[in-house]
Structure formats: structure tokens, C-alpha cells
C-alpha positions, 0 to 999 in steps of 0.5 A: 557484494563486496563493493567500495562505497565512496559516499553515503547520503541520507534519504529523509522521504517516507513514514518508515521507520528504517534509515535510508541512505544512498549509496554510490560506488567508484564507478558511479553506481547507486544503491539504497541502503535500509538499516533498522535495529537488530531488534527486528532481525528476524522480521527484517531477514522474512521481508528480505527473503519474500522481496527476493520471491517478488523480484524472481516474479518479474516486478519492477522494484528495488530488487534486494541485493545483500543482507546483514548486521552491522553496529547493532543493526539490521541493513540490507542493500537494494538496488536504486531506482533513478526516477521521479515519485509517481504521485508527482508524475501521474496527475499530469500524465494524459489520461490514456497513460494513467490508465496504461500506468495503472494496469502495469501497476495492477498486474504487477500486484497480481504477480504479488499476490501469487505468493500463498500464505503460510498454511499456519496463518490464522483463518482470515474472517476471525482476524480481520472481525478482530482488526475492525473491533479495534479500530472501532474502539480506536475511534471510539475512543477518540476525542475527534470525530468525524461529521455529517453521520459519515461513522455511522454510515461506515459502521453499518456497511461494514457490519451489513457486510462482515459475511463477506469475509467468511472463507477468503484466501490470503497470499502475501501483500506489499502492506502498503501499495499505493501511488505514494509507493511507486516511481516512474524511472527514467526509463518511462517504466513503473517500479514498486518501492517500499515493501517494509510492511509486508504481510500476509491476508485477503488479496483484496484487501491490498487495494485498501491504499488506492484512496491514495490513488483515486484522489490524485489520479483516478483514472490511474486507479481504475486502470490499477483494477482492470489490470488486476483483474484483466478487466472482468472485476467481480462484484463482491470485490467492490462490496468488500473494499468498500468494507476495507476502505470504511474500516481504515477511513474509522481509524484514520483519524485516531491515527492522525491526532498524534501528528497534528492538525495537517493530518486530521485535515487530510484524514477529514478531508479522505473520509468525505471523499470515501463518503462521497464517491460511495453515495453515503455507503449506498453503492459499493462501486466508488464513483471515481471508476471509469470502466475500459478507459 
């Protein structure tokens, strides 16, 4: 880039691991600035070259710009995103711009999605029956449980329903795509942030996260669906993200208990929504969908 810097400050928001700063030049342009341990370079320099490939596709996003080393770290300058968060602007949108929101957002996704995996990556059924045995034994294992028969209930629909998984496609994935990665700039336009976890499995699986979107707009993640989908959404898709969501809802809580009682309460709080908007597992469409807003 081979720019001038005038001042850099921190970015504290987020769960990720990478310093994040902001950055301005002398003529007033801002930038984000990712550094991470040169540890992950090798990790850091694949997520930068698949962000190159998202932003070829057309999705809005903090679009990767520069990429090196400095001072036994990794950094990589992207462009900056003048907005707001989207999960502070969505729950006060009119419903019909939820909704046009979250189609944008679903084919965004779908654009994601058309990147393939590696013909090398492992067969997905295998790996995922092993992710759901680990995060069984993680809950298992926790001194916290969850109440009213909602792990059990889990449990069984994920084991009722492992044949699902046998012969499903995989493509590249954000890892963590939800309203909490997401901004609305001043443009009015949605933009897509934060790909530091991305990786590679079932498309469907992506949609994992929308237990973020559903509780605080859920009209917002209907549209996220029928835009995906341009509105024809199969029915096994409902039946394997229930899977999804049951096998992340089982080591919420385990994930929680190192960071306090605020985050066991939310992940309690999460599983009794998950609970209830699947009648206790028995209808695999969650009850916050609203077909053709």
C-alpha cells in the first residue's frame, strides 16, 4: 500500500484473538488493522487469500488489502467499514426492512458458499459424528447442566437424525456468520465482518449462528433463509440445523462456565429459546420462521 499512517487506535469489540486497530492516513482514509502471532502465519496467510476470493464474489465485507510480518507478528490491512453494528440497528428496523436485510444477507452467504473445499478435506459425516461426541462429553463432563429434560431432548434428536449427515457437500464457510458479524454502513448497505474463523464443512451448517439472529430479529433471520434459498427451502435443511443448533446448544454451556455467571445465563437463557421455538425437538421448523414476510 505503501501509505503514511497518522494515527492508530485499538478496536476492543470482539471475541477474537487478533489486535485490531484503526488506522487513518493524511488524507483522512481509515483502515483496519489485524495483527496475530507469527505463530499462525501460515493459518492467517489462507484466511487472507480465501477473503480475496469472497470479495472477487461481490460481498460487501472488509475486503483484505495488504498482508505481512512485523515485530513477530502477522498483520493484514483491510478496508474499514464506516457504520453501526447490525444487532443494535436490526431490532429497531420496520420489519419489511428486516426482512429485505436478511435476504441480502442470505445470498451474500450463498455467494460464500460457492467457493468448494479441498478435494483432500475429510468425508463430512465422520467428522462432524466426531464433533457431536465431543461436545457430548464436554457437556457431560460439565458441572452445570441445563433443566427441564432440554439435553436429553437434544440428545436424542441429534442421534434420531445422524443419517443426515451421510454424503453432504462442503464449501468454505465464514465460521461464524451471524447479526453480531455484520454492519450496516452509511450507506444504508449490509457488509459482512470478522472471517478470522473460517473453515470448511456442510453449507447448512453455516446457519448454526442464526440463534444469534432469531432472538434479536427474527424476521431478519427468516429473510437470512429465504434468501439463501431463494425461497424454496428444503425440508431436510430444517431437520439438519435443528441438528446443528441441538450440537452447539449441548457445549454452549460448558463453553460458558470459564467466563462467568452472565455467560451461563445467556447460554440457559439460548437453550430454552432453541428449546421452545422447536416444541421440545418435535418440529424441526423453529417456531420463529415467518414464510414470504
Amino acid at each position: 500500500m505503501l501509505k503514511k499512517f497518522v494515527s492508530k487506535e485499538p478496536v476492543l469489540k470482539g471475541w477474537s484473538g487478533d489486535k485490531k486497530y484503526c488506522l487513518t492516513d493524511e488524507q483522512g482514509n481509515r483502515f483496519l488493522l489485524r495483527v496475530t502471532p507469527i505463530e499462525k502465519y501460515d493459518e492467517k496467510m489462507k484466511e487472507y487469500e480465501l477473503m480475496h476470493r469472497v470479495a472477487e464474489l461481490g460481498v460487501p465485507m472488509c475486503a483484505p488489502l495488504e498482508f505481512g510480518t512485523c515485530d513477530k507478528g502477522v498483520y493484514s490491512i483491510q478496508t474499514w467499514i464506516d457504520g453501526e453494528d447490525a444487532e443494535t440497528i436490526m431490532p429497531n428496523c420496520p420489519a419489511a426492512k428486516q426482512y429485505t436485510y436478511g435476504m441480502d444477507a442470505g445470498r451474500f452467504l450463498r455467494k460464500i458458499h460457492s467457493i468448494p473445499a479441498p478435494e483432500t478435506q475429510e468425508d463430512w459425516e465422520a467428522r462432524f459424528n466426531r464433533k457431536i461426541a465431543r461436545k457430548t462429553a464436554l457437556y457431560e463432563a460439565c458441572p452445570i447442566k441445563y433443566e427441564n429434560g432440554q439435553a436429553e431432548a437434544f440428545i436424542d434428536y441429534i442421534n434420531n437424525n445422524r443419517s443426515l449427515l451421510a454424503g453432504r457437500p462442503q464449501t468454505f464457510q465464514h465460521g461464524d456468520y451471524h447479526i453480531g458479524n455484520m454492519m450496516i454502513g452509511r450507506d444504508g448497505k449490509l457488509y459482512i465482518i470478522d472471517f478470522n474463523r473460517c473453515d470448511f464443512g456442510d453449507p447448512w451448517e453455516e446457519f448454526n449462528r442464526i440463534v444469534w439472529c432469531a432472538q434479536k430479529a427474527p424476521v431478519f433471520a427468516s429473510g437470512m433463509v429465504d434468501g439463501y434459498f431463494d425461497g424454496a427451502v428444503p425440508a431436510d435443511f430444517w431437520r439438519l440445523l435443528a441438528l446443528y443448533i441441538s450440537s452447539n446448544t449441548l457445549s454452549s454451556l460448558p463453553w460458558a462456565v470459564p467466563f462467568g455467571e452472565k455467560e451461563i445465563a445467556t447460554m440457559r437463557n439460548q437453550a430454552n429459546d432453541v428449546f421452545n421455538w422447536y416444541k421440545g425437538m418435535s418440529d424441526p421448523v423453529p417456531a420463529w420462521y415467518c414464510k414470504s414476510f
